[in-house]
C-alpha angles and dihedrals in degrees: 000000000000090000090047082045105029097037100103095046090057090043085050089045096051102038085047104056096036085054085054091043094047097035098036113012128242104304081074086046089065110038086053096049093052080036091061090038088054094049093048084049100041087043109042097104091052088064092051088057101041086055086059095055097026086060090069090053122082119241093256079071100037082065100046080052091055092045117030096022098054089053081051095056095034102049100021098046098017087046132006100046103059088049087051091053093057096042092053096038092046098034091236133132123258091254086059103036082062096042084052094049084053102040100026116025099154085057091037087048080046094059105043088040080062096047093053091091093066094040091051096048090042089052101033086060110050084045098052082053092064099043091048091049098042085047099047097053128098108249131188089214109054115186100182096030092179095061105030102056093056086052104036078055092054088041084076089073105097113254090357087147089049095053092044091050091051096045080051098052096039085053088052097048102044086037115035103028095049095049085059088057094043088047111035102024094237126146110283106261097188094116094043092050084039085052099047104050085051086063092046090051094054095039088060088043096053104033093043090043092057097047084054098052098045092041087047082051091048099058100046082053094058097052088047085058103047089046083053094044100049092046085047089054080057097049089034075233115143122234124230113226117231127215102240097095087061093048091050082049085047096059091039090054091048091051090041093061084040087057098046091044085055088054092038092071101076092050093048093048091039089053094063090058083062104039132347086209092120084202096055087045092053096038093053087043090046096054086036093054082045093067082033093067103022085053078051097063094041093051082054096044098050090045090234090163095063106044083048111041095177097063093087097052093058089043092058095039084064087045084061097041081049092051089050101043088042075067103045092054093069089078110012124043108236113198109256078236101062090049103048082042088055099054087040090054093049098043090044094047090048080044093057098039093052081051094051087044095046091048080048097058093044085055098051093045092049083050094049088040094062103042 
């Protein structure tokens, strides 16, 4: 089962880092490797939370989601995405951009370092978004009771999460963004920040609008089928299959690749504290995003969930530490290490708390057993 699921990340691994080693020496050997280690650290909790959405999904998409989705994440996030940043920063075009990352990577490092207000704000929002909504909703299965019942209460005010984002967003703008300008002496950022929240905001509204509605649609599909197919059983009639479930995958799948390039942020940036190669980079995240998705399918085939019902919630606490300190680095640098520690810490403790339940339950059922 880990080598089925688990095969093309060791291929990737091993085809990667002999590539460094052979095209660049050891030292490249080196940088992608800790660059690997950091994305699988800093990621980990993506993976929790894409299990809880990839379980809803068939194995045809599972695999769309290993394949397509990974040269989505590898090319699009690992990629792409730094060289757009400079293009658009520093009103180039892409050829350039690249050109500028090979002949030029402290300018290139310069560039993406002064678009990091507008990532962080863009990613700490939609973040913040799935915390708040995850936070504020009534659960069967309550890791922090004390805190969780309070909230899940207040989660029952219309478009609270929305209001606290905003107010979030509003505080690191006027705050954080002006004191750069009052310290430093930089051009005030606080529009750009302000702009780009907003972004994230609609992004997570959108895209997770849209994943509602279909999987909503899928459902009441579903039960329209199974209503047909047990009447045609009656009847020894076939039933013709509709289309809707692949257009619900579809937007799933399409939420599913929002939500990694959102994660994605702090591991591009903080790749740029260990090398300013943009194909290393590419090359350690790569192979990083590929554990990242290939951990995510095995959390969904073993079922690990649901045998530890906890899991999510930590997951989605980190998401929350991510969203703040996504803030708060508009303004102040936070170490790569604290933030992949703090996602670690939270994953392991609701770990840990979903081990000593589940050794609870088995108690209580051996005591019940035997009276």
């Amino acid at each position: 089962m880990v080598l089925k699921t688990f095969g093309w990340s060791f291929a990737i691994t091993a085809l990667g880092l002999a590539f460094a080693a052979w095209q660049w020496g050891w030292e490249a050997f080196g940088v992608v490797l800790i660059l690997s280690i950091l994305e699988i650290s800093l990621s980990f909790d993506n993976a929790v939370v894409n299990a809880g959405i990839l379980k809803k999904m068939n194995a045809f998409w599972q695999k769309i989601f290993l394949t397509v989705g990974i040269l989505i994440a590898v090319f699009g996030m690992r990629l792409v995405f730094p060289v757009a940043i400079v293009a658009i920063s520093a009103k180039v075009g892409p050829i350039e951009a690249i050109e500028l990352a090979l002949d030029n990577p402290d300018q290139y490092e310069a560039l993406v370092t002064d678009a990091h207000p507008a990532i962080a704000a863009f990613g700490g929002m939609f973040l913040l978004m799935i915390f708040l909504d995850f936070i504020f909703e009534e659960r069967e299965h309550k890791w922090l009771a004390w805190l969780e019942r309070p909230l899940a209460k207040l989660g029952k005010v219309d478009m609270l999460s929305v209001c606290i984002a905003l107010i979030a967003l509003l505080v690191s703008a006027m705050t954080f963004a002006t004191q750069a300008h009052t310290s430093t002496g930089h051009a005030d950022k606080s529009a750009t920040v302000l702009l780009a929240g907003v972004a994230g905001l609609i992004t997570y509204l959108i895209v997770g609008g849209l994943s509602s509605y279909f999987e909503n649609k899928l459902e009441e599909e579903e039960e329209r089928e199974h209503e047909e197919e047990e009447k045609a059983k009656a009847e020894g009639k076939p039933v013709s299959a509709v289309g809707l479930a692949g257009k619900a995958a579809f937007f799933l799948f399409l939420y599913l690749e929002v939500l990694d390039a959102s994660f994605s942020f702090d591991g591009v940036i903080g790749a740029f504290a260990i090398t300013n190669h943009i194909f290393w980079m590419a090359l350690g995240l790569g192979i990083g995003a590929m554990y990242v998705r290939s951990l995510t399918v095995y959390l969904v085939r073993q079922g690990t969930l649901d045998d530890y019902v906890y899991l999510e919630h930590g997951a989605h606490y980190a998401i929350g530490a991510l969203a703040v300190i996504l803030l708060i680095t508009i303004q102040y640098e936070i170490s790569e290490l604290i933030t992949g520690l703090i996602g670690v810490v939270l994953i392991a403790g609701s770990f840990w708390s979903s081990v000593r339940r589940n050794k609870r339950l088995e108690l209580e059922e051996s005591a019940t057993a035997k009276a």
